[in-house]
Structures are given as C-alpha cells and as structure tokens.
N, C-alpha and C positions, 0 to 999 in steps of 0.2 A: 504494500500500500504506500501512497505515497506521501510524503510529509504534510501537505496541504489537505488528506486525504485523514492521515492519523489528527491532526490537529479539530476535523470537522468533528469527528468522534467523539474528542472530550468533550469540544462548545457540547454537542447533545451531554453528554453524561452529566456535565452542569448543571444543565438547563433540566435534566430530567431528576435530578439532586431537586433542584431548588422550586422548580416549580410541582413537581409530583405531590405526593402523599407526606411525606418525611417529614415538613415544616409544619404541616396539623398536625403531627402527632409526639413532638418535641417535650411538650408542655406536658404529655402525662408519663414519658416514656423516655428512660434513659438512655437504653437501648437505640431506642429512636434517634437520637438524637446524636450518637455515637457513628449509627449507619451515615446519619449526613456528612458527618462530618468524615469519615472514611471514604465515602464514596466523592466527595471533590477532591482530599490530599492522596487518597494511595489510590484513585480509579481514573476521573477526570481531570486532573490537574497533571500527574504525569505525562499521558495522555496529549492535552495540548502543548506542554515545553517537550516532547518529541517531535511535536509539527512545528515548534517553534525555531528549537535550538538550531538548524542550519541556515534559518533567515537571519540571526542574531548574532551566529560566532564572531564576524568580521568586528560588530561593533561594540561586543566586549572591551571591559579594560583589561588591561594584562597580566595583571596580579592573579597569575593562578595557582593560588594558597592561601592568600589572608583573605583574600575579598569572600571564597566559599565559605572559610573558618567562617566568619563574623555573618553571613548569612544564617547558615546554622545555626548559629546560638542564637541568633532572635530569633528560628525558628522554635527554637527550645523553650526561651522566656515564653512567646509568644501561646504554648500548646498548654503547655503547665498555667501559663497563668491564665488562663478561661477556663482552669479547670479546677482552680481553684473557687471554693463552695460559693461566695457571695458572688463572683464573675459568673459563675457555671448558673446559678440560681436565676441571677438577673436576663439570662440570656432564655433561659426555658421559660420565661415568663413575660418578655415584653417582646415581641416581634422585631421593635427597631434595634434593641441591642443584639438579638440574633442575627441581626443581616451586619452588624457591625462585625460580628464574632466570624462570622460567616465569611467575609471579605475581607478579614485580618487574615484566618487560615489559606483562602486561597493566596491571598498575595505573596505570601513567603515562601509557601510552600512552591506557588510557581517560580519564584528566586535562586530557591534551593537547586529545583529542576532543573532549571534552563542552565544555571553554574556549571552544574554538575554535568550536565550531556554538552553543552559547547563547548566547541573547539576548535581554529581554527588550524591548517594541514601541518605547519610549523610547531605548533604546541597541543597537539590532542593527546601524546599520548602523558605529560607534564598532569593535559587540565583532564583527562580519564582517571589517574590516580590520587588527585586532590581532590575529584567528585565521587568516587568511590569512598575518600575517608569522610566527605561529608553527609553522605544516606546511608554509611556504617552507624554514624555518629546518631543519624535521626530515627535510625531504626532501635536504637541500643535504648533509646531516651523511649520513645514510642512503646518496644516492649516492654520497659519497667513499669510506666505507668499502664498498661494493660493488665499487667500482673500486680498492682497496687488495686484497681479497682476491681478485679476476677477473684483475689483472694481475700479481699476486705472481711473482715467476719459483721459489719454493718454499713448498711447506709450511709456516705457520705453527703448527701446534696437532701436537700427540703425536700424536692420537689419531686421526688421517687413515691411519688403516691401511690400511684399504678404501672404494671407493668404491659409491655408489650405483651401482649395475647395473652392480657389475664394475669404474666406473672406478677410472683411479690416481686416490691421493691426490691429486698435487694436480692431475688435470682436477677431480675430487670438487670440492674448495676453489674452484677457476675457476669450475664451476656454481653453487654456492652464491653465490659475489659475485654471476653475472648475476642469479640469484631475487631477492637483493637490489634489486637497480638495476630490474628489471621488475614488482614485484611495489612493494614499499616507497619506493621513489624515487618512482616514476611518482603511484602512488595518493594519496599525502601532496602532491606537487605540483597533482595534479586536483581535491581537495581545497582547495588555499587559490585558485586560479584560480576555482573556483566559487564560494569567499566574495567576491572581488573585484567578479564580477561580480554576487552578489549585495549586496554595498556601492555598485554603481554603479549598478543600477538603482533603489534605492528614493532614492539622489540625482536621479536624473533623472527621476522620478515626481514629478507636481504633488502 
C-alpha cells in the first residue's frame, strides 16, 4: 500500500475513534475509555506518521537523538499525567476536557511516530536506532502503567461506576490495563524491533 494510501487508513481509524460509539460511553466505562484512547496512539496514529514520515524526512531537524529523547518524555509526562485521578476524572466527565485529552494524546504521540520512522537516505539508519530506543522507551512506560491499573487490587478513578458490558468497576479498570498492555505495549514495542532490524540490515548491506 502506498504511503498516501497507509496515511488514509489512520485519518479513518481516527475518525472512527472519535466519532463512533467510544466517546458515549467514556463517562460510564473505563474500559471504554482506554479502547479510545488505544485505538488513536497504538492503531491510528501510527498508522498516519507511516503515510507521513517520507513526506517529512527532508524537513526534519537533524538532531537525531535528543530531539526523539525529549519527544518521548513529554510523551510520558503527557500519558501518566491524564491518568492521573482528578485529570483522568475530569476528562470522563466533561466532553470538552476529553477532546483536550484526546488531542494532547494524538499530538505527541504522532511526534513520537513521525521521529521515530523519518529519515532521510544519509541518516536512516543513525535516526532507525534513536527511534527504536524511543517506542522501546514508550512501550516500557505504556506497559507499567497497564500493569499498574490490571493488577490494582481497587479502583482508582471516581468515575468507575459501571463497567463495560455490565462489569464491576474494577474488573472495568483490570480490562482497561490489559487493552493497554495488548494493544499499546505490544505495538510500540513491534515498532522499535522493526526499526532495529531495519538499522541492521542497511549495516549489513554492501
């Protein structure tokens, strides 16, 4: 498929993120609320900085090491701190702080992306292995907090009233971490394994 082709993909998986079912049912469901947000950063978001990253390489800066580092960590600040209880709460309760929440995660996460997959012919295989340590780095973070809210032995967030399909609050909350950990962990990890290997093979190409 072609880049302009993988790019249309995501704008849909976005678009079927945001406008589908997922955002009504945020407010009772953790769960819910976990799949949204999974499905823009580890489905639709990689998605389109794959149809992005070769119209962009050229007009990267060159720094290909700190500028990804410093991506990623505000990717970090940025995951943890919505997910902290009053940020997490406010956002399953008032619509406009959810689309805030909502377009903070896409935006870094497509930063992180695009970092990580461009590269122009001179420095791809430099900026493949500076971008494989930075979706090592978000996948490491991504699976701790999966495994923070999956093996919780209570409820974190108010607002775990009701669960997806009926469950309690916090099986709710325990599914949500596994989305996490299968969905975000996994993909960001596949992600910098594939840069790796594609840092080792243009080494080991005459």
């Amino acid at each position: 498929m072609s880049s302009r082709g993988v790019l249309i993909c995501g704008l849909l998986v976005l678009l079927i993120a945001w406008a589908g079912p997922l955002p009504s049912l945020v407010p009772a469901s953790f769960a819910a609320h976990m799949m949204l947000h999974m499905s823009v950063v580890g489905i639709g978001v990689p998605l389109v900085a794959i149809g992005l990253a070769p119209l962009v390489a050229d007009r990267l800066p060159r720094s290909q090491l700190m500028l990804p580092i410093a991506v990623s960590l505000i990717d970090f600040v940025v995951v943890w701190g919505w997910h902290a209880p009053a940020l997490h709460d406010a956002a399953r309760s008032n619509p406009a702080v959810l689309a805030v929440e909502q377009a903070s995660f896409a935006v870094v996460s497509l930063l992180v992306w695009v970092l990580a997959l461009a590269g122009t012919e001179q420095t791809r295989t430099q900026a493949a292995l500076s971008g494989a340590l930075t979706l090592f780095f978000t996948s490491m973070h991504m699976t701790l907090l999966g495994a923070l809210l999956g093996l919780a032995p209570r409820t974190m967030f108010d607002h775990s009233h009701h669960g997806l399909a009926g469950l309690p609050p916090l099986a709710d909350q325990q599914l949500g971490g596994v989305i996490m950990l299968a969905i975000g962990g996994v993909i960001y990890l596949a992600g910098g394994l594939t840069l790796v290997a594609r840092a080792l093979r243009r080494e080991v190409t005459p």
